[in-house]
C-alpha positions in Angstrom: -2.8 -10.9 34.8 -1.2 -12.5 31.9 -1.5 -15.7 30.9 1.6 -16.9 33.2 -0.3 -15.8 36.7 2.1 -12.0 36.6 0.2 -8.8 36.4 -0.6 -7.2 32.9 2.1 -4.5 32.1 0.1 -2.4 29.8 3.3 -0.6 28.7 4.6 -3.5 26.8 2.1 -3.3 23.8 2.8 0.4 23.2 6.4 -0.5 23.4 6.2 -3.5 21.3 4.5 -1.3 19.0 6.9 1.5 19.1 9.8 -0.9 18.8 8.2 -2.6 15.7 7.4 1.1 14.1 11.5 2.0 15.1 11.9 -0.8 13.0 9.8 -0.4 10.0 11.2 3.3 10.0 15.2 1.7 10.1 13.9 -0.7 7.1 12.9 1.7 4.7 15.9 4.0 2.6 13.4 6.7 1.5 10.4 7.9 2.1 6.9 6.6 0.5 6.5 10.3 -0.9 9.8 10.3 -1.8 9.7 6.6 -4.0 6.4 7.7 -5.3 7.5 11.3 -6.5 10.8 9.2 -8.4 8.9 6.5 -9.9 5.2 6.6 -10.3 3.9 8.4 -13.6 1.0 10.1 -14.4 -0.5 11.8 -16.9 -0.5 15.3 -17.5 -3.7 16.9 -18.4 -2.1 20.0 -20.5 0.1 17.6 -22.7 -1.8 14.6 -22.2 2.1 12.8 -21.5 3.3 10.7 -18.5 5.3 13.1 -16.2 6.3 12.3 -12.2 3.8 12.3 -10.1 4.3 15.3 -8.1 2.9 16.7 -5.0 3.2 20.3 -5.4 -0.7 20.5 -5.6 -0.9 18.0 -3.0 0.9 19.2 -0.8 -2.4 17.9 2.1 -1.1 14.1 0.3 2.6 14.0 1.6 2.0 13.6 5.1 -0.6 11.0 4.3 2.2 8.6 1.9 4.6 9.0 4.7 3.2 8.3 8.1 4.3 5.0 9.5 1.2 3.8 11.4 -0.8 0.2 11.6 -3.7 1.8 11.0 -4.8 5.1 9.3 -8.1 6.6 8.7 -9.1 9.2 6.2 -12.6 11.4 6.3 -12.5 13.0 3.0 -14.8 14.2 0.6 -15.1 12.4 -3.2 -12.3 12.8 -6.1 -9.5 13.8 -3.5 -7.2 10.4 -4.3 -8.0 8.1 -1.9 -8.0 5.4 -4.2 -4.6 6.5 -5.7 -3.3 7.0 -2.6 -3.9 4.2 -1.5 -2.7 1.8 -4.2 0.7 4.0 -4.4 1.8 3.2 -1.1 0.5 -0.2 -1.6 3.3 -0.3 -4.2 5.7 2.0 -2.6 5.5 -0.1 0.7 6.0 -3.2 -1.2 8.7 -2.3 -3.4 10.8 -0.4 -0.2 10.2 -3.4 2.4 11.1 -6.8 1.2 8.4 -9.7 2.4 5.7 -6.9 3.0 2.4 -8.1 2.8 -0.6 -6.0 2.0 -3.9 -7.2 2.4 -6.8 -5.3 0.7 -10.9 -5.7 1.3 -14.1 -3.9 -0.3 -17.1 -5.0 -0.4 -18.1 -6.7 -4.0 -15.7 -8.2 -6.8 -16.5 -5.5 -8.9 -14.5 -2.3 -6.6 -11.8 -4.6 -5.9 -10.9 -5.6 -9.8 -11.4 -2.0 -10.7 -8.6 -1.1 -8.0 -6.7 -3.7 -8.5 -7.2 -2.7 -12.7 -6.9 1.1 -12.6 -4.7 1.6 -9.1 -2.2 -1.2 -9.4 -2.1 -2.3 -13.0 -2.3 0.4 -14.6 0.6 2.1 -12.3 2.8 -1.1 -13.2 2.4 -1.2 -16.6 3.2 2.5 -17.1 6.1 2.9 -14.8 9.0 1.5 -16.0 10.8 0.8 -12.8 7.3 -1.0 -10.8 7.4 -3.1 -14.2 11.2 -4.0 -12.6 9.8 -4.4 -9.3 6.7 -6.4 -10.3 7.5 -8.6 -13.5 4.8 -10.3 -15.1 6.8 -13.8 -14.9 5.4 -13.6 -11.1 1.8 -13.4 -10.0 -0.1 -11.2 -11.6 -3.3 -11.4 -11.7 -6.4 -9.1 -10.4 -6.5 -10.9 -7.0 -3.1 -11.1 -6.5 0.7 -9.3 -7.1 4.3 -10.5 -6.2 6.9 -8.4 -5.9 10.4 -9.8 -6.6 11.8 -8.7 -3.2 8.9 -11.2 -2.7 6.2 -8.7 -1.0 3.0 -9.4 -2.1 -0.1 -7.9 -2.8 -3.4 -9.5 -1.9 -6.7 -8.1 -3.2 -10.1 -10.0 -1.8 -13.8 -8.8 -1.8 -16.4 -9.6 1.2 -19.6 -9.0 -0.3 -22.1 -11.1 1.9 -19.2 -12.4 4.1 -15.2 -12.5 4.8 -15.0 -16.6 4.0 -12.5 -15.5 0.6 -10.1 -13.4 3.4 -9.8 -16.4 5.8 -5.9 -17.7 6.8 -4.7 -14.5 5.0 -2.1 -13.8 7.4 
């Protein structure tokens, strides 16, 4: 029963759910892959330039950037771009959805500043239109990134508990 005496419609979650993913898919002009591939740069290891980041040899990466689901988990082995995944549809998400909120945890101070340094930063400063989208006149600092479309990135670490990610909402 729910909490007004009637019985519990289990349906209504996964439709609530559904209806909020509907939405989240109407909300978003292009893909993740898609905003990634036309604005993040990375450097080539032959010329040693910036070029598009491209997923012809990631082919495995594209479904990944463009699922739309609360919750995804990855089993992977080490040096396959979790980390860069990661932080580009942190940026992707936040840049294509205004008032988008991401919320990032690891365990010490140290992982989270290096993500927030090498994943985020470093993407921003780089890439001329994320510098558009995150100007340094807003927050910017390793904790914590504003978008102008005023999505916003929080970055928190829970070494011996998860006090510093209380009333995050």
């Amino acid at each position: 029963h729910d909490v007004y005496g009637g019985p519990w419609d289990y349906q209504a979650p996964r439709q609530a759910t559904q209806k909020k993913a509907d939405l989240r898919r109407a909300q978003i002009p292009v893909l993740p892959s898609q905003f990634v591939e036309t604005t993040v740069l990375m450097p080539d290891a032959h010329t040693r330039a910036l070029t598009n980041f491209s997923f012809e040899e990631r082919g495995y990466l594209r479904e990944i950037y463009d699922i739309q689901t609360p919750r995804t988990l990855l089993m992977c082995g080490r040096q396959v771009e979790k980390s860069t995944t990661l932080g580009n549809k942190m940026l992707a998400y936040s840049c294509l959805i205004p008032h988008f909120k991401v919320l990032y945890v690891s365990p010490s101070s140290t992982q989270t500043k290096e993500f927030s340094k090498t994943r985020l930063k470093e993407s921003i400063e780089t890439c001329p239109d994320l510098r558009t989208w995150f100007p340094s006149h807003l927050t910017d600092n390793v904790f914590e990134k504003k978008a102008i479309n005023r999505s916003q990135l929080t970055l928190r670490y829970a070494f011996l508990n998860a006090d510093r990610c209380r009333g995050l909402s």
